[in-house]
C-alpha positions as CSV (number, residue, x, y, z in Angstrom):
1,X,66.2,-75.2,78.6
2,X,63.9,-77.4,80.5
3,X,65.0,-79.9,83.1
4,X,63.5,-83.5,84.1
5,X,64.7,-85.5,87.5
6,X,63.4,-88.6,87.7
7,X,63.4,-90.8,90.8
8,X,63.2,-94.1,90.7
9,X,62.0,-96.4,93.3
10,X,65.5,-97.7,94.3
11,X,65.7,-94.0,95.6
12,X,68.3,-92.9,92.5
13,X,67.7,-89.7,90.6
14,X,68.8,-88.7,87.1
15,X,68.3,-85.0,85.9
16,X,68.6,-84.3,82.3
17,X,68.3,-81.0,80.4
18,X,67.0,-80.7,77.3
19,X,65.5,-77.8,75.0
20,X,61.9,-76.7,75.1
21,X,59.9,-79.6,72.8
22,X,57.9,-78.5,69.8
23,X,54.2,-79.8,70.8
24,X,51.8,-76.8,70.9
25,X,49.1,-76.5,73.4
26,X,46.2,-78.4,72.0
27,X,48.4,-81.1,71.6
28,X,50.0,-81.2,74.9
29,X,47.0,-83.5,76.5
30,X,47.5,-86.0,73.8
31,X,51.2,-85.8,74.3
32,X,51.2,-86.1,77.8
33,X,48.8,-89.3,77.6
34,X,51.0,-91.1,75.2
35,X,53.7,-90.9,77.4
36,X,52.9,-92.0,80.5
37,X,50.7,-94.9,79.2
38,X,54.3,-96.3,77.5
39,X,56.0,-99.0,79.4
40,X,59.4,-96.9,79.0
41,X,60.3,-93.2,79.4
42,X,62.6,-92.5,76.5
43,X,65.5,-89.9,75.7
44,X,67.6,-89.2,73.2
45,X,70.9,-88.7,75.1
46,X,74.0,-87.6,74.0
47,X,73.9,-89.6,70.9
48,X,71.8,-92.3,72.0
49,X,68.5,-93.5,73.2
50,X,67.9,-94.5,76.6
51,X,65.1,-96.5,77.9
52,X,64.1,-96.2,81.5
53,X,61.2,-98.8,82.7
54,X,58.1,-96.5,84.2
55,X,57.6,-99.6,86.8
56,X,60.8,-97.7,88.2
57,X,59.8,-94.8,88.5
58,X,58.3,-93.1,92.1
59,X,58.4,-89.4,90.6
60,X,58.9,-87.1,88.0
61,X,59.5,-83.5,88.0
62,X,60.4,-81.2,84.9
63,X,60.8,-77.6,85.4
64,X,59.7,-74.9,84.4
65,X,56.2,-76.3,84.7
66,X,55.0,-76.3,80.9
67,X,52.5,-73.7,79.9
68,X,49.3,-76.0,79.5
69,X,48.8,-78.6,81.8
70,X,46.2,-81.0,82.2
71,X,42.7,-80.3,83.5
72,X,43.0,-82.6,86.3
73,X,46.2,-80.8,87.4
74,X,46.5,-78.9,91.0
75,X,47.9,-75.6,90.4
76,X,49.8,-73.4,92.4
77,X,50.9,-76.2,95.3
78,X,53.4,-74.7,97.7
79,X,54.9,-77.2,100.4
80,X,53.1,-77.3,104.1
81,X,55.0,-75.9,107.0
């Protein structure tokens, strides 16, 4: 299982499991790009679709990191201090 916690910018969270998603590695780029360009993030949630407004949203983190990640990406960050 892979998790998701979104923050939004009112300072609530929301973490949601859900199983690993079928999109192979040379599509992952593409994927990724689709979805952050939307104006929502969307889940299909315990029967039914939610709808949260990216202009919400401060953060995103899903773990475990997914095997292919952008090129653009900066790997292996640990926190300072």
């Amino acid at each position: 299982m892979r998790t998701i916690t979104i923050t939004f910018t009112n300072g609530d969270k929301i973490s949601l499991e859900f199983p690993e998603q079928d999109i192979d590695g040379s599509r992952w780029k593409q994927f990724s790009d689709r979805l952050f360009s939307q104006q929502y993030l969307m889940f299909e949630l315990s029967g039914a679709m939610v709808m949260y407004p990216v202009q919400n949203v401060r953060s995103i983190q899903v773990y475990p990191v997914p095997e292919h990640l952008p090129d653009f990406c900066i790997r292996g960050a640990q926190p300072a201090g």
